[in-house]
N, C-alpha and C positions, 0 to 999 in steps of 0.2 A: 204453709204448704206452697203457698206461692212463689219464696224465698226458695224452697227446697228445686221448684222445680226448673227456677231459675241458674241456680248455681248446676243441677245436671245439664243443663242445655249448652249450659257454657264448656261444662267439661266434654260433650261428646264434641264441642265444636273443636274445641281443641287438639281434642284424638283425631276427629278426621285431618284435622292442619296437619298435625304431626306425622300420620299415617300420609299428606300431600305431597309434605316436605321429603319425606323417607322415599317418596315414588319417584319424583325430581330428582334427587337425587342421585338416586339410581341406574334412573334413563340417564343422567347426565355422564354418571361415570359409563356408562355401557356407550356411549356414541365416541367420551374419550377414550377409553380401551380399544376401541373398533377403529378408528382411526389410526389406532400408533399400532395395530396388528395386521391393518390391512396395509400398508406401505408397500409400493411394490421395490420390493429390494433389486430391481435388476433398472432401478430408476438410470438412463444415461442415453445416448443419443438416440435418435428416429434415422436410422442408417441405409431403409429401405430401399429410397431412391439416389443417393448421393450418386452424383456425375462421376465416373471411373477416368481418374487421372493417373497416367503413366508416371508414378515416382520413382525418379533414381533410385538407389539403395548407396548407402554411405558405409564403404568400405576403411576401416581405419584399422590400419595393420600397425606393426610394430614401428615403422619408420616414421609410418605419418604419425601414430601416438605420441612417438619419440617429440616430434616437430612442433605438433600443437601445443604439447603441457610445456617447451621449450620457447616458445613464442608467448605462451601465456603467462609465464615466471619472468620472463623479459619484461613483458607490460607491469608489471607490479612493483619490479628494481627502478621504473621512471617515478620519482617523486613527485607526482603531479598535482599539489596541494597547493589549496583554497584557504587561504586563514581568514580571509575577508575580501567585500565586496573591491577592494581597493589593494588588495595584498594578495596573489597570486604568483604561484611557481612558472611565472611564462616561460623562463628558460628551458625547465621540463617539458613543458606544452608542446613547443618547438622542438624537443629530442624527440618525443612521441609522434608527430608528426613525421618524422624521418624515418622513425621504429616501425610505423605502420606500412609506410610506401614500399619497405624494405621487405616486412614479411607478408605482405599481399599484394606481389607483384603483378597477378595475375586481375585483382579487382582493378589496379591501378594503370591497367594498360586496355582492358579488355572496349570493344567499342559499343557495350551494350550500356555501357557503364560510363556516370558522368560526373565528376567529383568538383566539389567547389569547397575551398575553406571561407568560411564565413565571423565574422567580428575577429579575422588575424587567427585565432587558436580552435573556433569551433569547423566541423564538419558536414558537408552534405553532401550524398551521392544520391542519383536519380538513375534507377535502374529499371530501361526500357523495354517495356514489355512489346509484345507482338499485335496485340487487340487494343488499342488505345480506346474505345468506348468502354472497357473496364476502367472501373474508379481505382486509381491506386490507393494505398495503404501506405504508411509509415512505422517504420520500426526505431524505438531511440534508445540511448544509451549516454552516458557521460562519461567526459576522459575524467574528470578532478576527484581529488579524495579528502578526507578530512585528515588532520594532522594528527601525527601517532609519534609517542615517545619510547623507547626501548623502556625508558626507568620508570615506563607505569604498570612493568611486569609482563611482557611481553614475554613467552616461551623462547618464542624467533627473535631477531631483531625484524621492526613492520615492516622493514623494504629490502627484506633480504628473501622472500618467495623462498624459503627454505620448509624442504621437508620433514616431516614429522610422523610417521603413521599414517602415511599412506594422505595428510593432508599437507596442501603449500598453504601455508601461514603469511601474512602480510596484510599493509592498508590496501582497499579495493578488490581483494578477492572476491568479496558477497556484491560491494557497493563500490563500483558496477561494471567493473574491469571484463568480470565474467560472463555478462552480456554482452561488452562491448564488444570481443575476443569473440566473442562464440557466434555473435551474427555478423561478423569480417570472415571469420573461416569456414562456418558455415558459405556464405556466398563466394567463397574462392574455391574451395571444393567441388562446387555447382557447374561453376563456369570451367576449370578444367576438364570438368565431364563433359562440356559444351551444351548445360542447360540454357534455354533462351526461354523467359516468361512469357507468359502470356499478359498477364495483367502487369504493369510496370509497380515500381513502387520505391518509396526513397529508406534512405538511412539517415537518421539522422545525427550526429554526436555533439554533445553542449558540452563548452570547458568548464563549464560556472554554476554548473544545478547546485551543490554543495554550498552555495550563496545564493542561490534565488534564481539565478538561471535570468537576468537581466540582458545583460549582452550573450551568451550562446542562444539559446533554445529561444529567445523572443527575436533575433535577429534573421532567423530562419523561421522563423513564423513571418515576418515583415516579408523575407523574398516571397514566400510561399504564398503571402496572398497579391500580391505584387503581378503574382504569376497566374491568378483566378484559381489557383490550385487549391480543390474542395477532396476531401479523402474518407475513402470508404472507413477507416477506423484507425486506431494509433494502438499502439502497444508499446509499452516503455515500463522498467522495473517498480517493483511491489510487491506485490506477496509471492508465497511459495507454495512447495509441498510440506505441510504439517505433519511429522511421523509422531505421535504420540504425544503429541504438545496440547492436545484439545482432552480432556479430561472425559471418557467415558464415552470416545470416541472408536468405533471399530476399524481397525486399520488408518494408514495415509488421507489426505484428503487436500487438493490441491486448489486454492483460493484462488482466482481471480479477480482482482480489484475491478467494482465498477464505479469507485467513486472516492474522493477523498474527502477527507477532512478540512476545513477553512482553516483560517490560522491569524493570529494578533499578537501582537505585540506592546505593550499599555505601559508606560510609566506612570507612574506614582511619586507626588513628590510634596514636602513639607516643608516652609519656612518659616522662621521663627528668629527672633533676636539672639544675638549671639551673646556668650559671658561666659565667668570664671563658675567651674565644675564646684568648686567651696560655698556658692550661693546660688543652686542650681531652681529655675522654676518648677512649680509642680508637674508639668509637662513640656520634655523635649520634644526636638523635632523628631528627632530618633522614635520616642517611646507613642508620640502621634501615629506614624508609620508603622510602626510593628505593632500598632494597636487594630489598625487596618489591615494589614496584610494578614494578623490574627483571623481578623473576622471574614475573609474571601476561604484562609483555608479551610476554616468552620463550618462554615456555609456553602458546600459545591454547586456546582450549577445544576438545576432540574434534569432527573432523569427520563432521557427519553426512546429508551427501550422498544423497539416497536413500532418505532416511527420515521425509521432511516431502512436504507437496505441491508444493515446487521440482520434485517429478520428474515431476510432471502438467504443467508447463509447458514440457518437456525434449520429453516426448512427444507433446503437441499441436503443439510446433513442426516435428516430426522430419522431416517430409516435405517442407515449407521451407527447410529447411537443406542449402548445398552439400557435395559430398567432400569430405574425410571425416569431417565431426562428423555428415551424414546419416547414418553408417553409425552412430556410436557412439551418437549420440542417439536410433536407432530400437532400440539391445539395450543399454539400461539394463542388463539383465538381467545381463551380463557387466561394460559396460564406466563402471558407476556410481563405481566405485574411482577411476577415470584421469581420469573427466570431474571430480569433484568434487576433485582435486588440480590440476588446471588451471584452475577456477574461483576459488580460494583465493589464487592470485598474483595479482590485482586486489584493491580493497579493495572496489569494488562487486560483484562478484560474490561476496567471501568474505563478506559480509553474508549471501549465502543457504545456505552450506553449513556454519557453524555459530554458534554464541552468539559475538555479536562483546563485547571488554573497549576499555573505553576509559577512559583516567586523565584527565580532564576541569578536573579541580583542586585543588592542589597549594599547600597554606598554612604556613608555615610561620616563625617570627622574627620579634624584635619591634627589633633594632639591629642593627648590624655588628659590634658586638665580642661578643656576649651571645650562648653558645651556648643555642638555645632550648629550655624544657623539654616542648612541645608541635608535634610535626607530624601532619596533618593532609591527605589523599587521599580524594579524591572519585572514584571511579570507576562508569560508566555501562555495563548490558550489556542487551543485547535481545537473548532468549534464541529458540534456534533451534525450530522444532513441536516435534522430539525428545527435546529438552529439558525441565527441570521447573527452578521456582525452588529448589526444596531442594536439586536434584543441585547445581545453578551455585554455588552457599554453600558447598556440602561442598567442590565443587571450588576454588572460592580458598581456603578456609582450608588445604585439603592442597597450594596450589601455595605460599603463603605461608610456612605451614612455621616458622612462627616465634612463639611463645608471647605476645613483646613485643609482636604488634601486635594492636590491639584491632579487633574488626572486626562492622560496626554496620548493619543492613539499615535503611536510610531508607524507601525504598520499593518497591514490586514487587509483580508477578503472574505467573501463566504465560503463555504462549501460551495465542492466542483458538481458540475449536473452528474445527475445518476448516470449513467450508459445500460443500454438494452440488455437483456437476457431471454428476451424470444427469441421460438425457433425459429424466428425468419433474420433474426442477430446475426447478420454475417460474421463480425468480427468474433463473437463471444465462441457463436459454433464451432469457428473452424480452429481456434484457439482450444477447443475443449477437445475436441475431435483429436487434432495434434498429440494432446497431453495423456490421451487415452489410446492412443497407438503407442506412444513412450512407457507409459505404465497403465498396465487395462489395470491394474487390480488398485487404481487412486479413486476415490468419491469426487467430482468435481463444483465446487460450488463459488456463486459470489462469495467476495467481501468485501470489505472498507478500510485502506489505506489511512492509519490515525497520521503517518509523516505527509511529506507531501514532495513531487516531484516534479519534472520539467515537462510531464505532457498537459499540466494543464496550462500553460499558456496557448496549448492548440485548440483549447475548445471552440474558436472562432470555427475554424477548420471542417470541424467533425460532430455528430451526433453523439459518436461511441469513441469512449478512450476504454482503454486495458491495460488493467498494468500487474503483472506478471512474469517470473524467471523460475524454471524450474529447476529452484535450489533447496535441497532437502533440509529442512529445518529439522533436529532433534529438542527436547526440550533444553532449556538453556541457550539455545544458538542464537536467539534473536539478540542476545545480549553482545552479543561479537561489533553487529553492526553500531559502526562509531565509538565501538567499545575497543577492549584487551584482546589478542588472540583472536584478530578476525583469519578466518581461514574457510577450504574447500576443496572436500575431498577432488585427485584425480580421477576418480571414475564418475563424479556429477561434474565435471567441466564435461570432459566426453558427450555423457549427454545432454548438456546443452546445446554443444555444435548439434548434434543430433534433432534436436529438437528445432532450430531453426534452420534447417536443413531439410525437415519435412514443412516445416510451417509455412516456407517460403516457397514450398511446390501446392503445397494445400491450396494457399492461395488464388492459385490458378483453375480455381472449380469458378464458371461462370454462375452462375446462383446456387442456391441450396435448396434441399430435396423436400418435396411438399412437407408440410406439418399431418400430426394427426396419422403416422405411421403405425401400425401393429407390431414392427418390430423393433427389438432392441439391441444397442450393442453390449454385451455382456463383459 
């Protein structure tokens, strides 16, 4: 009896668990549901108080159309390529130089305006505002491009800016010609109106980002601090407008980088006795090495989903997103584990959720019979926010695991500091604010920069870097960059002038309008 009444005590104990568990449950998914239906969809700026600043209006008729996409097919015919730190197109450099002075005659005479070429081929203009206790800003761009061959299947030939459907084709269309272009004529159009800033602020152009940006953009970091010059934010290329590239996404949604990825560079190398291939040991150097570089692509680096500002971008979009990643991407909170193992089976998306490895190259033998006494691996990693360069080191040398292989940090850094996303973000606002007067009908949100470019040599500088071109990416376009068939449509160069053509009057809002506004820009 005792037994019996033992075994019932258990079972009802277990019914109430179960009936616990069922109620938890429940409430749990009713707080998730409630969340991803209460979103408010009209999420975007606090526009109640913004300071009313008189902007021009950028009239572009057939002539000046004619001029611009003419001036900007020109910029693309200068081969201004980077093949290495030590191997540069200067003579191009120097045609470019001349091409510029020629089609912005107006930036290059006007007295508002103060232009210095810096390390011989880079650029800097300092354009004086009216209120010199406004902090200025920087906007950057790079003249150089990566090297493009007609016989890797190019539609165009790359440096011939030839039409296609309505797009010019060529290297530097995307990367960054279209920048460069768009914020020189964007500011020459300004000044023939006879705009005069308020808030000053520079330009900056590096020949060298395309190689690390050693001598441009850190040479103009050295004047700039040289000159106590501290800057309200930086804006230089990186992400875009995403049209249908994000999977389950409603409409456009235009990224703003606030952060990049670190980056390393690690050899890998094995020695070993050299001899005749006919009495080969049981282990080559060769077969040491690609026993290693086995086990790094085996073993990725820990995923860390969640822990970088990839999840600022998850959550600005949340509301955007249909059933049911609206539901998972508005409770992070729970469901950050599942979303970031779903993102990892792509290779562009696993770029965001942690330090990506990649075996780049792979040297090895000097004949066919001669086993060799030297192999040699180059491997490339761009490390995740969460990450540090010393963790990534520690962690291949413990995936490697193996004494023989010698292992050699070329080059590297961390990841870049975050930059702001509060409403009192000067830079991020009026970047976003810009982007939503260009296209109200874009979602705007952080993101994370996997490449990496020449504004972070300014982080001495600034709190806040931005990096951002409003270039409409379709799926597949990201492949252009550095790739086949880079190109851009005529009517997204348009509004890029457009866009930094308001950006650079935006600017001129002496603070931004309280936080905690009732109302919304729709």
């Amino acid at each position: 009896m005792k037994g019996t009444d033992t075994k019932n005590g258990i079972l009802r104990f277990l019914k109430c668990l179960s009936i616990s568990v069922a109620v938890v449950v429940l409430v749990l998914f009713s707080v998730v549901l409630l969340r991803a239906l209460s979103l408010d969809v009209h999420v975007g700026l606090k526009v109640a108080r913004w300071e009313q600043t008189r902007n021009l209006s950028l009239n572009i008729d057939h002539s000046r159309r004619t001029e611009l996409l003419d001036h900007f097919k020109e910029s693309i015919r200068i081969p201004t390529v980077s093949y290495s730190e030590t191997d540069i197109n200067t003579t191009a450099l120097l045609q470019f130089h001349r091409f510029l002075r020629r089609v912005f005659p107006t930036v290059f005479s006007s007295s508002l305006v103060h232009h210095e070429v810096v390390a011989n081929y880079s650029h800097l203009f300092w354009v004086q505002g009216s209120q010199p206790e406004l902090m200025p800003y920087i906007l950057l761009a790079h003249i150089d491009v990566v090297p493009a061959s007609e016989s890797d299947g190019w539609d165009a030939p790359p440096f011939s800016a030839r039409e296609i459907d309505g797009f010019i084709y060529g290297r530097g269309t995307l990367d960054d010609k279209a920048s460069l272009m768009g914020t020189l004529q964007a500011l020459e159009y300004l000044l023939i109106e006879g705009y005069k800033p308020r808030r000053g602020f520079y330009i900056g152009l590096g020949h060298d980002e395309e190689v690390s940006g050693l001598n441009g953009a850190m040479n103009i970091v050295r004047l700039l601090k040289e000159r106590n010059v501290q800057l309200l934010f930086v804006l230089d290329e990186g992400l875009a407008v995403l049209d249908g590239v994000i999977s389950g996404l409603k409409g456009p949604a235009a990224l703003i980088g606030i952060s990049e990825k670190g980056a390393a560079t690690v050899k890998l190398s094995v020695s070993a006795p050299p001899g005749h291939s006919s009495m080969p040991p049981r282990e080559t150097s060769i077969g040491i090495l690609a026993a290693a570089v086995k086990r790094l692509e085996d073993n990725p680096m820990p995923r860390f989903f969640g822990y970088g500002p990839e999840r600022e971008t998850f959550e600005h979009l949340a509301h955007q997103f249909q059933m049911p990643i609206k539901l998972v991407a508005s409770n992070l909170w729970l469901f950050s584990p599942m979303l970031g193992r779903v993102l990892e089976r792509k290779s562009d998306t696993n770029a965001l959720v942690r330090t990506t490895t990649a075996v780049t190259m792979f040297n090895a033998g000097i004949k066919r019979n001669v086993i060799p006494s030297l192999a040699e691996a180059y491997v490339n990693l761009r490390i995740h926010s969460a990450h540090s360069l010393q963790e990534v080191l520690d962690q291949i040398e413990a995936t490697v695991g193996d004494d023989r292989v010698k292992m050699e940090l070329l080059d590297g850094f961390d990841p870049l500091p975050v930059s702001s996303i509060e409403e009192r973000s000067f830079g991020f606002q009026i970047i976003k604010k810009t982007v939503l007067e260009l296209f109200p009908t874009v979602t705007v949100a952080p993101g994370v920069c996997v490449g990496n470019t020449d504004s972070r040599h300014f982080k001495d500088l600034t709190r806040d870097i931005y990096r951002f071109i409003p270039l409409w990416f379709k799926p597949g376009d990201s492949k252009r960059f550095h790739g086949v068939n880079e190109r851009l449509s005529k009517k997204n160069f348009e509004e890029i002038v457009h866009f930094y053509f308001s950006l650079i009057q935006n600017c001129d809002t002496r603070k931004l309008p309280e936080p905690h506004s009732s109302l919304h820009e729709f």
